[in-house]
DSSP file (Angstrom, degrees, kcal/mol; ACC not computed):
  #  RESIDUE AA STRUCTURE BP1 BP2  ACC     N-H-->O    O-->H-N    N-H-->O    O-->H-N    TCO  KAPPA ALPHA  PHI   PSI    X-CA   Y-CA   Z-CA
    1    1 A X              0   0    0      0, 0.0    79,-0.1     0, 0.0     2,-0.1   0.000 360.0 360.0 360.0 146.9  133.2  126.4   71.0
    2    2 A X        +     0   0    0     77,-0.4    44,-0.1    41,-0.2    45,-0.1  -0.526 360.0 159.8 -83.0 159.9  131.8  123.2   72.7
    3    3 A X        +     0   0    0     -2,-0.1     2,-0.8    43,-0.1    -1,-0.2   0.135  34.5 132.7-118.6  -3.1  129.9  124.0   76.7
    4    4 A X        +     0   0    0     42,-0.1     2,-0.6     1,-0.1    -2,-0.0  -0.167  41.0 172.1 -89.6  82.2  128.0  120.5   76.2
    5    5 A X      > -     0   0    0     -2,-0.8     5,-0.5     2,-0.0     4,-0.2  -0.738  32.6-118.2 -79.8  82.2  129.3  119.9   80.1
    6    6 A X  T >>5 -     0   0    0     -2,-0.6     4,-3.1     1,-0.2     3,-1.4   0.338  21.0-114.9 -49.3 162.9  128.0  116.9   81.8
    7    7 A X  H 3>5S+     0   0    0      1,-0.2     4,-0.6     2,-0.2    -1,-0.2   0.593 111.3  52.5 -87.4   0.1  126.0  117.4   84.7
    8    8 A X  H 3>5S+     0   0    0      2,-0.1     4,-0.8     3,-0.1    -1,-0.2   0.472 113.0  44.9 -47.2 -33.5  128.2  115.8   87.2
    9    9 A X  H <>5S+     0   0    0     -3,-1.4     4,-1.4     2,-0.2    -2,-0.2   0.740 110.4  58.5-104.3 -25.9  131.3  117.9   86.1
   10   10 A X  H  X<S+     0   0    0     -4,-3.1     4,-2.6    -5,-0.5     5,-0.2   0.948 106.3  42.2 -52.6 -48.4  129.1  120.7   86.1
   11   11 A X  H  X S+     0   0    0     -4,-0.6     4,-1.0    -5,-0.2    -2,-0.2   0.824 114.3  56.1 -65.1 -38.2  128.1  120.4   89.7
   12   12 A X  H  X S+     0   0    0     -4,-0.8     4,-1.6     1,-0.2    -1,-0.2   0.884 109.0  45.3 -70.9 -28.9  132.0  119.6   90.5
   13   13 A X  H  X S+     0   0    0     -4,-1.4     4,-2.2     2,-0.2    -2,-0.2   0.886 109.3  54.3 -95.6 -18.6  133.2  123.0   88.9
   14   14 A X  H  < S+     0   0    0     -4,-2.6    -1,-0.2     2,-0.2    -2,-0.2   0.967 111.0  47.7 -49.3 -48.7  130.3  125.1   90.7
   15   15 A X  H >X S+     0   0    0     -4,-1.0     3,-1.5     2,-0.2     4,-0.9   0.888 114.4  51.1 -54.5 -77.9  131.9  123.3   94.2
   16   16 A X  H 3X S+     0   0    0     -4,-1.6     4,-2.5     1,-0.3    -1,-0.2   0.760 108.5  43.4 -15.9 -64.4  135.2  124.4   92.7
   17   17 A X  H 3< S+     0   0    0     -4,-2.2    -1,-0.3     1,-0.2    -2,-0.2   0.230 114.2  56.3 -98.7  22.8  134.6  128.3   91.9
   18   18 A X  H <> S+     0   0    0     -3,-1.5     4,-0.8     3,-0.1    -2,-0.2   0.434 108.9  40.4 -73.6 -21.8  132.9  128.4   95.3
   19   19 A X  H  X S+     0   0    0     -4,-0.9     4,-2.4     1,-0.1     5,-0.2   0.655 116.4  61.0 -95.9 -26.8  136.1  127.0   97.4
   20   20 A X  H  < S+     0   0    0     -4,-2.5     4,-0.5    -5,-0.4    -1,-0.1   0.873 111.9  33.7 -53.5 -22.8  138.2  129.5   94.8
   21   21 A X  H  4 S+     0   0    0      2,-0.2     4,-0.5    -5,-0.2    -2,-0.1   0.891 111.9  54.7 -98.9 -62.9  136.6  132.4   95.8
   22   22 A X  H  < S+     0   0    0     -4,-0.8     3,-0.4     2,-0.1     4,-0.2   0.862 124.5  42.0 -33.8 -61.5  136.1  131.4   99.6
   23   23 A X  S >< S+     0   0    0     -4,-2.4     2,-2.5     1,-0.2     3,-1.0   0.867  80.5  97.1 -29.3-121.3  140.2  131.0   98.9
   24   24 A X  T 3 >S+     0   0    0     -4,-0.5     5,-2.2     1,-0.3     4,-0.5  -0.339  77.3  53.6 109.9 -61.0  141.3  133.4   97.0
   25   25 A X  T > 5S+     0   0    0     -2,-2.5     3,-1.1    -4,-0.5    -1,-0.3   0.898 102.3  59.4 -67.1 -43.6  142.7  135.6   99.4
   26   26 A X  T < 5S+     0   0    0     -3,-1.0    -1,-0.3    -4,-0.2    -2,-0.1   0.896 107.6  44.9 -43.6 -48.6  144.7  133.1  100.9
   27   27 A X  T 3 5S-     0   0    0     -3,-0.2    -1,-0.2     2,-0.1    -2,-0.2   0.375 114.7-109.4-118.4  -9.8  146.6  132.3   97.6
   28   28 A X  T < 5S+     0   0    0     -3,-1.1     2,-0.3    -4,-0.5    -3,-0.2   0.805  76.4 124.7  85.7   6.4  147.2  136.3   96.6
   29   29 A X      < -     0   0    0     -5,-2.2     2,-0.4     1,-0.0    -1,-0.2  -0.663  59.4-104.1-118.8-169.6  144.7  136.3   93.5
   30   30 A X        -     0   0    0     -2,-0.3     2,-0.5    39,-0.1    -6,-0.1  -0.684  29.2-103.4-110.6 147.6  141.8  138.4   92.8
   31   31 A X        -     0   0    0     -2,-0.4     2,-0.5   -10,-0.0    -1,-0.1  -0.465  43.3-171.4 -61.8 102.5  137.9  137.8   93.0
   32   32 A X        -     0   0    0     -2,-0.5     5,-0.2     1,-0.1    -2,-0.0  -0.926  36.1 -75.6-117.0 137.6  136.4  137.2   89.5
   33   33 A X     >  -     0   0    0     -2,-0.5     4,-2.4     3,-0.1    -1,-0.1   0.569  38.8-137.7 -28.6 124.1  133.0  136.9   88.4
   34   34 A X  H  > S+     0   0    0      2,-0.2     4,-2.3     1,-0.2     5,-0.3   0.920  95.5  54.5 -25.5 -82.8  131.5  133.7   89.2
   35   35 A X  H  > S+     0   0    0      1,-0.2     4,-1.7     2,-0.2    -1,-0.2   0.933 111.6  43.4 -29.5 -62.3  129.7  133.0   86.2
   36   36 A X  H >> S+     0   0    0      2,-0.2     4,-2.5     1,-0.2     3,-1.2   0.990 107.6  55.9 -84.2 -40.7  132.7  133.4   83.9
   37   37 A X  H 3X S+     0   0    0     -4,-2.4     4,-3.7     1,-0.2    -1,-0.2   0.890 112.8  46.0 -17.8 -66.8  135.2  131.5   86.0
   38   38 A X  H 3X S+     0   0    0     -4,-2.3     4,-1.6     2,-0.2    -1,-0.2   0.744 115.8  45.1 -43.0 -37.7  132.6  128.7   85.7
   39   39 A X  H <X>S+     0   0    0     -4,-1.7     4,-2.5    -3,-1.2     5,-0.7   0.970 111.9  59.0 -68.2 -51.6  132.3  129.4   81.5
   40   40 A X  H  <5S+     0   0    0     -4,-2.5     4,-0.3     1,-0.3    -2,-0.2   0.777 110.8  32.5 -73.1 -30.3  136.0  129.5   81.6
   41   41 A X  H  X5S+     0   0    0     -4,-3.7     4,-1.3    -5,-0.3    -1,-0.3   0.826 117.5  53.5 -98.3   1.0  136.8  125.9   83.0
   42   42 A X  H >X5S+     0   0    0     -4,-1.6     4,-1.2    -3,-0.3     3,-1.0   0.983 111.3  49.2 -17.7 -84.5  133.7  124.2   81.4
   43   43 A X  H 3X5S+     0   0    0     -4,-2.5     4,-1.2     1,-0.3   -41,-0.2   0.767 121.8  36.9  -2.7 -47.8  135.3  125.9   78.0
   44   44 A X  H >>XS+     0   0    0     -5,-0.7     3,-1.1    -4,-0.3     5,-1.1   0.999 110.2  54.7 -70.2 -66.4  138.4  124.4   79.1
   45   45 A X  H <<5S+     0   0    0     -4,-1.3     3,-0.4    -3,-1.0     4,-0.3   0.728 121.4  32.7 -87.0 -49.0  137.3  121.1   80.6
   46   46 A X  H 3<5S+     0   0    0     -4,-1.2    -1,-0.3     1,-0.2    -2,-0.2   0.482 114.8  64.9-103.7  -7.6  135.3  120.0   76.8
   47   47 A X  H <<5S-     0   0    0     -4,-1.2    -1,-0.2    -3,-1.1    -2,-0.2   0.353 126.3 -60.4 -90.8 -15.4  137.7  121.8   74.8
   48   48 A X  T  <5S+     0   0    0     -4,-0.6    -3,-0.2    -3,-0.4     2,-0.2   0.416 119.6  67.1 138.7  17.0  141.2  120.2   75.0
   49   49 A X      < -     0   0    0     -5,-1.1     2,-0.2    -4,-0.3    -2,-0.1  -0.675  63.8-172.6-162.2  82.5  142.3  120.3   78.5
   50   50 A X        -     0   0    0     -2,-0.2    42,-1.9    42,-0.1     2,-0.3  -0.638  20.1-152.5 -78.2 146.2  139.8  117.8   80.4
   51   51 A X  B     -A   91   0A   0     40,-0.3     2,-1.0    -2,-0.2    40,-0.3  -0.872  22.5-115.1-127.1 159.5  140.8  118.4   84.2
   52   52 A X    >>  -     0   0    0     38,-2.9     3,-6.2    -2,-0.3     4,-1.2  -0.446  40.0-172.3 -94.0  62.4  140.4  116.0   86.7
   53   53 A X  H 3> S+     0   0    0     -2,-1.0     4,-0.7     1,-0.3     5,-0.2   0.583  76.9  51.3 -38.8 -40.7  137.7  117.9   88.8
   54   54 A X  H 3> S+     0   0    0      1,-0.3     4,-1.7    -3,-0.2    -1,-0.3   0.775 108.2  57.3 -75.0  -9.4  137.3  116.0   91.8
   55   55 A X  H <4 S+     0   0    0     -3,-6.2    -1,-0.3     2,-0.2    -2,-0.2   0.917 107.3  42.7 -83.8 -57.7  140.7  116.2   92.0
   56   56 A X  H >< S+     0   0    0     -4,-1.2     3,-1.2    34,-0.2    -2,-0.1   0.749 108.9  59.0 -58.0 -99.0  141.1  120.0   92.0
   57   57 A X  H 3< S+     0   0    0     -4,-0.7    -2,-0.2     1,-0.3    -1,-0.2   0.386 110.2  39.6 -41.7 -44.8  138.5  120.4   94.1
   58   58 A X  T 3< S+     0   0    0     -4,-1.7     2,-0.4    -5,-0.2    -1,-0.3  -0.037  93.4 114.6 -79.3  37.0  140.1  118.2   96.8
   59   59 A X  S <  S-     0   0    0     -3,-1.2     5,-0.1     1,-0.2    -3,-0.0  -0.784  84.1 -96.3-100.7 150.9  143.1  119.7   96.0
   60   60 A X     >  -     0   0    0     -2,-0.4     4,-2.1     1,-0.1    -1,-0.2   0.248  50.2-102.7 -37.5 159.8  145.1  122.1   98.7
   61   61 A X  H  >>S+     0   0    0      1,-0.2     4,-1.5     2,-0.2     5,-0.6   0.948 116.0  60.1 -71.2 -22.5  144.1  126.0   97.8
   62   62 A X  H  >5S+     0   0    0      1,-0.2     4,-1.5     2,-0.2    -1,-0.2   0.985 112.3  34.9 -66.0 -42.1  147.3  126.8   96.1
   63   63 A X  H  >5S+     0   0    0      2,-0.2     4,-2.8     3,-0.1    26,-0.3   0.896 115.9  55.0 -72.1 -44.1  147.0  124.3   93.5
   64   64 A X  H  <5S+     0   0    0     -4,-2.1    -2,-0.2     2,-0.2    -3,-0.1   0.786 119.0  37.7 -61.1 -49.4  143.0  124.8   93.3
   65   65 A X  H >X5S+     0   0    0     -4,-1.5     3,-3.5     2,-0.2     4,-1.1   0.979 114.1  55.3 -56.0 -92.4  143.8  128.7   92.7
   66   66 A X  H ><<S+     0   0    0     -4,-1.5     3,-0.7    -5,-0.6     5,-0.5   0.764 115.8  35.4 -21.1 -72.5  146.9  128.1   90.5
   67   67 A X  T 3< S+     0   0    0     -4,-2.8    -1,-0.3     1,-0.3    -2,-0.2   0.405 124.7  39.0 -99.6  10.4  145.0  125.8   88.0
   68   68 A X  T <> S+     0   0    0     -3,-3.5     4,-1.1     3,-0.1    -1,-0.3   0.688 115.9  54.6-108.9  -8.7  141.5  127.6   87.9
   69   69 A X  T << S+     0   0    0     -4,-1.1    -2,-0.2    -3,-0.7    -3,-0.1  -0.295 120.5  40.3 166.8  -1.5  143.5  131.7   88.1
   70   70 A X  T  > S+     0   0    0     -5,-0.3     4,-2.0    -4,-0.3    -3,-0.2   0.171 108.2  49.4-134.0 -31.4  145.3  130.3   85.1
   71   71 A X  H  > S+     0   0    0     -5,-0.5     4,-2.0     2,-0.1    -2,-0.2   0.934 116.6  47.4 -80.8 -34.4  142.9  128.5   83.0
   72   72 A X  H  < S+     0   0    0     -4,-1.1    -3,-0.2     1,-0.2    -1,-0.1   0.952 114.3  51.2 -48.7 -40.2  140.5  131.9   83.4
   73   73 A X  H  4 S+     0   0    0      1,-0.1    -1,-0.2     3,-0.0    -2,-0.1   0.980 122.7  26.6 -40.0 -74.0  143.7  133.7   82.5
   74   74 A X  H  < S+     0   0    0     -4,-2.0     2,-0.3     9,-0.1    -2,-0.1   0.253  79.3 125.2 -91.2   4.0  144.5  131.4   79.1
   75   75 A X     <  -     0   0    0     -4,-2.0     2,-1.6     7,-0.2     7,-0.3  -0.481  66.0-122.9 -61.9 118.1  141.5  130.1   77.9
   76   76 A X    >>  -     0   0    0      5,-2.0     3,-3.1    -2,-0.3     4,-0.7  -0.364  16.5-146.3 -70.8 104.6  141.1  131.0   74.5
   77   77 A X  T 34 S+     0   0    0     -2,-1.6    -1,-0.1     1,-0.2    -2,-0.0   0.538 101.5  37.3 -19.2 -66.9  137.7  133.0   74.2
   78   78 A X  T 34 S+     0   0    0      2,-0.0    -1,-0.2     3,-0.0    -2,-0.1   0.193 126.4  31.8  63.3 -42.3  137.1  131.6   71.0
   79   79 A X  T <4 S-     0   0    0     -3,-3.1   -77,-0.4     2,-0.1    -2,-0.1   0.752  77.4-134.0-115.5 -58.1  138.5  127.9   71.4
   80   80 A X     <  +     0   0    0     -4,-0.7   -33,-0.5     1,-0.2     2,-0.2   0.465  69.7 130.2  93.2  15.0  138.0  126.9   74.6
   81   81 A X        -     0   0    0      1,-0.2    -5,-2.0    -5,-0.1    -1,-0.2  -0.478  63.5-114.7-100.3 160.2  141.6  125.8   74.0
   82   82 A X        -     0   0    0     -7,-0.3     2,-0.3    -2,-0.2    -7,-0.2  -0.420  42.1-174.7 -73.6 160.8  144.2  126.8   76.8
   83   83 A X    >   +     0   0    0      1,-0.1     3,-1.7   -12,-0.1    -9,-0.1  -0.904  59.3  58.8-140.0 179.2  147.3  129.5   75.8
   84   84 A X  T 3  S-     0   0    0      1,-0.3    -1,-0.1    -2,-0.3    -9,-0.1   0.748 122.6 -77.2  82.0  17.1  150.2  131.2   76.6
   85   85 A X  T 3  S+     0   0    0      1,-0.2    -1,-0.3   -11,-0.1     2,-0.1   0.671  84.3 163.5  39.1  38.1  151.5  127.2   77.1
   86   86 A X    <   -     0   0    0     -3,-1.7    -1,-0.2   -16,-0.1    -2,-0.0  -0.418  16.1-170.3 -57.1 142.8  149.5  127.2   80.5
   87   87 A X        -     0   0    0     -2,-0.1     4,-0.2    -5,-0.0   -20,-0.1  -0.041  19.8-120.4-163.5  88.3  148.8  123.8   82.1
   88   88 A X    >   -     0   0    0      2,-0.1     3,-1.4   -22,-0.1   -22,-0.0   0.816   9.3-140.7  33.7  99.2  146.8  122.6   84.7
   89   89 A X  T 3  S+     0   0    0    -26,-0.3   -25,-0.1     1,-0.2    -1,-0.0   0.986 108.3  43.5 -45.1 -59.3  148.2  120.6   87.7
   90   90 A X  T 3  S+     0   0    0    -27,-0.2   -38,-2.9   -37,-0.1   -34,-0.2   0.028  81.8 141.7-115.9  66.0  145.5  118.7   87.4
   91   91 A X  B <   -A   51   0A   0     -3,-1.4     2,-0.4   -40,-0.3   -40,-0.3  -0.244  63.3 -98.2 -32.2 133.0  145.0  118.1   84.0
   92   92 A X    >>  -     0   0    0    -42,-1.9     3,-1.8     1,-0.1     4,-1.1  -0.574  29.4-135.2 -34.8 106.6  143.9  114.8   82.7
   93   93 A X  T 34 S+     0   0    0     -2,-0.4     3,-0.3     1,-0.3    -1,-0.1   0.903 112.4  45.9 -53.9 -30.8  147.2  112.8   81.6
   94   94 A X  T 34 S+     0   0    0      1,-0.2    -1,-0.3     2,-0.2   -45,-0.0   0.100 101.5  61.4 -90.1  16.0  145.2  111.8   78.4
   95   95 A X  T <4 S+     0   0    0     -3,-1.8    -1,-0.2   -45,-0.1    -2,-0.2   0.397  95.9  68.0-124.7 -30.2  143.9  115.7   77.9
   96   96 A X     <        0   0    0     -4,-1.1    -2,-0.2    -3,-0.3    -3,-0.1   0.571 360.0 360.0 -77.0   2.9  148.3  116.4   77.6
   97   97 A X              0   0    0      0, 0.0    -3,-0.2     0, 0.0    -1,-0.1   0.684 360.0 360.0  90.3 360.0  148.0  114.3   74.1
Protein backbone atom coordinates (compact mmCIF):
# COMPACT_ATOMS: atom_id res chain seq x y z
CA UNK A 1 0.00 0.00 0.00
CA UNK A 2 1.11 3.45 -1.25
CA UNK A 3 1.30 6.61 1.95
CA UNK A 4 3.76 8.60 -0.59
CA UNK A 5 1.19 11.76 0.46
CA UNK A 6 2.24 15.09 -0.79
CA UNK A 7 2.97 17.57 1.64
CA UNK A 8 0.24 19.95 0.84
CA UNK A 9 -2.49 17.23 1.10
CA UNK A 10 -0.90 16.12 4.09
CA UNK A 11 -1.21 19.39 5.90
CA UNK A 12 -4.95 19.61 4.41
CA UNK A 13 -5.96 16.10 5.97
CA UNK A 14 -4.27 17.07 9.51
CA UNK A 15 -6.68 20.41 9.31
CA UNK A 16 -9.45 17.90 8.45
CA UNK A 17 -9.12 15.21 11.35
CA UNK A 18 -8.74 18.19 13.66
CA UNK A 19 -12.22 19.91 12.57
CA UNK A 20 -13.55 15.99 12.67
CA UNK A 21 -12.85 15.57 16.02
CA UNK A 22 -13.63 19.24 17.28
CA UNK A 23 -17.08 17.95 15.29
CA UNK A 24 -17.82 14.85 16.01
CA UNK A 25 -20.20 15.18 18.49
CA UNK A 26 -22.28 17.36 16.55
CA UNK A 27 -22.78 14.76 13.70
CA UNK A 28 -23.50 11.61 16.26
CA UNK A 29 -20.04 9.69 15.56
CA UNK A 30 -17.38 8.55 17.83
CA UNK A 31 -13.76 9.96 18.63
CA UNK A 32 -11.05 7.83 16.88
CA UNK A 33 -7.50 7.88 17.19
CA UNK A 34 -6.04 10.71 15.46
CA UNK A 35 -3.15 9.10 13.89
CA UNK A 36 -5.12 6.38 12.15
CA UNK A 37 -7.98 8.56 10.89
CA UNK A 38 -5.03 10.50 9.30
CA UNK A 39 -3.35 6.83 7.96
CA UNK A 40 -6.84 6.00 6.88
CA UNK A 41 -7.55 9.00 4.37
CA UNK A 42 -3.94 9.30 3.17
CA UNK A 43 -4.37 5.40 2.43
CA UNK A 44 -7.50 6.40 0.74
CA UNK A 45 -6.57 9.70 -0.89
CA UNK A 46 -3.14 7.74 -2.93
CA UNK A 47 -4.87 4.56 -3.24
CA UNK A 48 -7.97 4.82 -5.57
CA UNK A 49 -10.34 7.34 -4.07
CA UNK A 50 -8.32 10.85 -4.42
CA UNK A 51 -10.66 13.24 -2.41
CA UNK A 52 -10.89 16.68 -3.03
CA UNK A 53 -9.41 17.88 0.48
CA UNK A 54 -9.88 21.39 0.46
CA UNK A 55 -13.11 20.68 -0.35
CA UNK A 56 -13.94 18.49 2.64
CA UNK A 57 -12.40 20.54 4.79
CA UNK A 58 -14.60 23.54 3.89
CA UNK A 59 -17.23 21.43 3.73
CA UNK A 60 -20.33 21.77 6.41
CA UNK A 61 -19.66 19.04 9.51
CA UNK A 62 -22.14 16.52 8.32
CA UNK A 63 -20.53 15.95 5.06
CA UNK A 64 -16.88 16.42 6.57
CA UNK A 65 -17.94 13.47 9.24
CA UNK A 66 -19.91 11.42 6.74
CA UNK A 67 -16.97 11.10 4.21
CA UNK A 68 -13.91 10.85 6.75
CA UNK A 69 -16.37 8.27 9.53
CA UNK A 70 -16.73 6.23 6.36
CA UNK A 71 -13.59 6.17 4.63
CA UNK A 72 -11.95 5.09 8.31
CA UNK A 73 -14.87 2.60 8.35
CA UNK A 74 -14.05 1.06 4.56
CA UNK A 75 -10.65 1.44 3.86
CA UNK A 76 -9.22 -1.58 3.02
CA UNK A 77 -6.24 -2.17 5.55
CA UNK A 78 -4.35 -3.82 3.06
CA UNK A 79 -5.24 -1.73 -0.19
CA UNK A 80 -5.79 1.47 0.70
CA UNK A 81 -8.76 0.84 -1.63
CA UNK A 82 -12.36 1.88 -0.20
CA UNK A 83 -15.15 -1.15 0.49
CA UNK A 84 -18.38 -2.13 1.38
CA UNK A 85 -19.20 0.28 -1.98
CA UNK A 86 -18.61 3.39 0.32
CA UNK A 87 -18.03 6.70 -1.47
CA UNK A 88 -17.01 9.96 -0.59
CA UNK A 89 -19.10 13.14 -1.12
CA UNK A 90 -16.20 14.59 -1.95
CA UNK A 91 -14.46 12.30 -4.06
CA UNK A 92 -12.50 13.43 -6.97
CA UNK A 93 -14.91 12.92 -10.16
CA UNK A 94 -11.78 11.37 -11.97
CA UNK A 95 -10.90 9.08 -8.63
CA UNK A 96 -14.94 7.44 -9.59
CA UNK A 97 -13.17 5.92 -12.85
Amino acid sequence: MNFSVEPNDLKLIRKIVTKYRRDIETCGYKADNATQLRCSLAAAHVNGCRSDLLKLLDSPSVTLCHDVAGIHKCVSRETGELTNHFWPRCALPEANG
